[in-house]
VMD Tcl script that draws the C-alpha trace (Angstrom):
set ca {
  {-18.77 61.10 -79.18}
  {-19.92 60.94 -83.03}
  {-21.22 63.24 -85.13}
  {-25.14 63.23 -85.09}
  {-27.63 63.49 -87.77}
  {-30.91 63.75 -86.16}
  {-34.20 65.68 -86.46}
  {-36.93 66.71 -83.43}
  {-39.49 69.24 -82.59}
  {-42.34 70.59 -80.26}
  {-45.11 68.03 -79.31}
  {-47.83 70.03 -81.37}
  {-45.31 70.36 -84.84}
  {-45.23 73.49 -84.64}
  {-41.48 74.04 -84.56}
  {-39.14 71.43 -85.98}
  {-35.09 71.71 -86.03}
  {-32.51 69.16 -87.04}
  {-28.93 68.49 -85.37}
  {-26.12 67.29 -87.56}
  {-22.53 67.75 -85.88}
  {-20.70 66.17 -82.97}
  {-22.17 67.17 -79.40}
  {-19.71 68.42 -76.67}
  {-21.51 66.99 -73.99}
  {-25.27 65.40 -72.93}
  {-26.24 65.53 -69.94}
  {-28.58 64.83 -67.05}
  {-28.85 67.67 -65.05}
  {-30.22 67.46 -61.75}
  {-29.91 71.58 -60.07}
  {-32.99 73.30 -58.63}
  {-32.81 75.52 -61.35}
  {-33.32 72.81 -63.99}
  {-35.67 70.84 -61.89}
  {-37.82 73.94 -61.36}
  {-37.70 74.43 -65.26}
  {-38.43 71.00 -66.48}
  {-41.10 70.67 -63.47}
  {-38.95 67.14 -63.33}
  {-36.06 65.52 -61.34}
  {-33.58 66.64 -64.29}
  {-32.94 68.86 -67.51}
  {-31.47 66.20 -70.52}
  {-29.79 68.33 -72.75}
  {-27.09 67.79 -75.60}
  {-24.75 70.76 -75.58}
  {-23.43 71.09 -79.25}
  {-22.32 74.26 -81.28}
  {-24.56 76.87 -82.88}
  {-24.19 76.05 -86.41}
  {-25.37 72.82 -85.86}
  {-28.68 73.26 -85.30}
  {-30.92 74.38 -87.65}
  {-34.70 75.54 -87.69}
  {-36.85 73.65 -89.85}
  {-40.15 75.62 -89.15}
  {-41.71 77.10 -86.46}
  {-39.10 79.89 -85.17}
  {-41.40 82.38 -84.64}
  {-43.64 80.12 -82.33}
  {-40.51 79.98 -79.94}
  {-40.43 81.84 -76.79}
  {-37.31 82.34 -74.78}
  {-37.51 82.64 -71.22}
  {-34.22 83.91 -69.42}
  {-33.58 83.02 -65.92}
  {-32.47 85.72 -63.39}
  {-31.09 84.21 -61.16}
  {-28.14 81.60 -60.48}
  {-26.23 80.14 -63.13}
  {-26.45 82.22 -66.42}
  {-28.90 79.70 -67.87}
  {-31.96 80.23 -69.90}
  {-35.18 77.89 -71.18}
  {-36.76 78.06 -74.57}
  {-40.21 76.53 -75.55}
  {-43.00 76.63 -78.13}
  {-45.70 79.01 -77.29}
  {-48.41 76.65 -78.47}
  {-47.65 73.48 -76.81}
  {-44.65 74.35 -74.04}
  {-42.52 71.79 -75.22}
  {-38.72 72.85 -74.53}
  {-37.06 73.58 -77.72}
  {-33.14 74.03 -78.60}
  {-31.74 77.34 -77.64}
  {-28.53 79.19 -77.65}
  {-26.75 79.83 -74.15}
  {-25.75 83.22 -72.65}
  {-22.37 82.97 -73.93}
  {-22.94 82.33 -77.29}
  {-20.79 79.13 -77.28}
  {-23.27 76.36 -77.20}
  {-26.82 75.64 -78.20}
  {-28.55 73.46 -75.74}
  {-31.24 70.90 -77.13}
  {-33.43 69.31 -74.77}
  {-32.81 65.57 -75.53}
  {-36.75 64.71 -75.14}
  {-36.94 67.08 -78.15}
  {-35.75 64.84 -80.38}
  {-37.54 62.05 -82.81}
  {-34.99 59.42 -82.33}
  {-31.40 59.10 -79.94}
  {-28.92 56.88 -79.82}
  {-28.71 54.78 -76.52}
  {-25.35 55.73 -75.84}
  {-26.05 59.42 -75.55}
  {-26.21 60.67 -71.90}
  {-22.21 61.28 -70.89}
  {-22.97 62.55 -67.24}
  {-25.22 63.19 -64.59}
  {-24.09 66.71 -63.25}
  {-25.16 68.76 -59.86}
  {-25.59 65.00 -58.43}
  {-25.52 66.63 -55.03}
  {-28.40 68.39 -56.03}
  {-30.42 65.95 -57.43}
  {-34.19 65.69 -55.75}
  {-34.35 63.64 -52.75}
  {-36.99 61.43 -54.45}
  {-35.26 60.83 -57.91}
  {-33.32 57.34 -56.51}
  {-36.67 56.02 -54.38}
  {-38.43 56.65 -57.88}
  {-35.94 54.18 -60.26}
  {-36.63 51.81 -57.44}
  {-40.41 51.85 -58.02}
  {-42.20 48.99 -59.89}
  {-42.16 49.71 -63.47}
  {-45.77 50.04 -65.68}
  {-46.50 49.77 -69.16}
  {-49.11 51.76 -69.03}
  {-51.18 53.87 -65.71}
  {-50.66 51.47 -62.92}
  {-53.40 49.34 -61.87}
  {-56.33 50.96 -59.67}
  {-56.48 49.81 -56.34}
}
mol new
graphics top color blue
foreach p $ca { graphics top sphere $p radius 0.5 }
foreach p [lrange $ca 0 end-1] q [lrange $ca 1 end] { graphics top cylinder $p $q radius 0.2 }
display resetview
């Protein structure tokens, strides 16, 4: 992978961050845990070291939530908007920004889909479906 210079944020503007190193890893990450925290079929997160992310504005609208339960894993989001927001893991080692967070990616981004055995049993059926550019027509 490269090194990155991009910017993101919350959906309300509140809290704004940019990334500017080379990511370890971004992934798709389809666990119960990260399903139940998204609310989706997957967690996209970029997995890059602490120093390179850096808060713009907005750090004290940030709330952390930390998860008791299976992996050591936690979920950070604005407190205005709940938008999921860059945070730093248990261990210290990595800071995890969710990839939806950001203003603008690169296409080439996602390395792996990980927990595939744990992915929803719906996620597949739902690529398959027909594709809308907007709502889909009323019946």
């Amino acid at each position: 992978m490269t090194e990155l210079c991009l910017s993101g944020g919350c959906y309300c503007g509140a809290v704004r961050f940019e990334v500017q190193g080379e990511p370890n890893a971004s992934y798709f990450c389809h666990c119960q845990q990260c399903r139940k925290l998204t609310g989706s079929a997957h967690a996209s997160n970029m997995q890059i070291a602490p120093d390179a992310v850096h808060f713009t504005s907005g750090n004290d609208s940030i709330t952390l939530f930390q998860c008791g339960s299976g992996r050591a894993f936690s979920s950070a989001f604005c407190k205005q908007c709940g938008s999921g927001v860059p945070f730093l893991g248990k261990s210290g080692d990595w800071m995890y920004v969710p990839i939806g967070s950001l203003d603008d990616t690169p296409e080439d981004l996602i390395d792996y889909n990980i927990f595939w055995d744990d992915r929803a049993n719906w996620y597949e059926t739902g690529l398959s479906a027909p594709c809308c550019s907007e709502f889909p027509p009323s019946e």
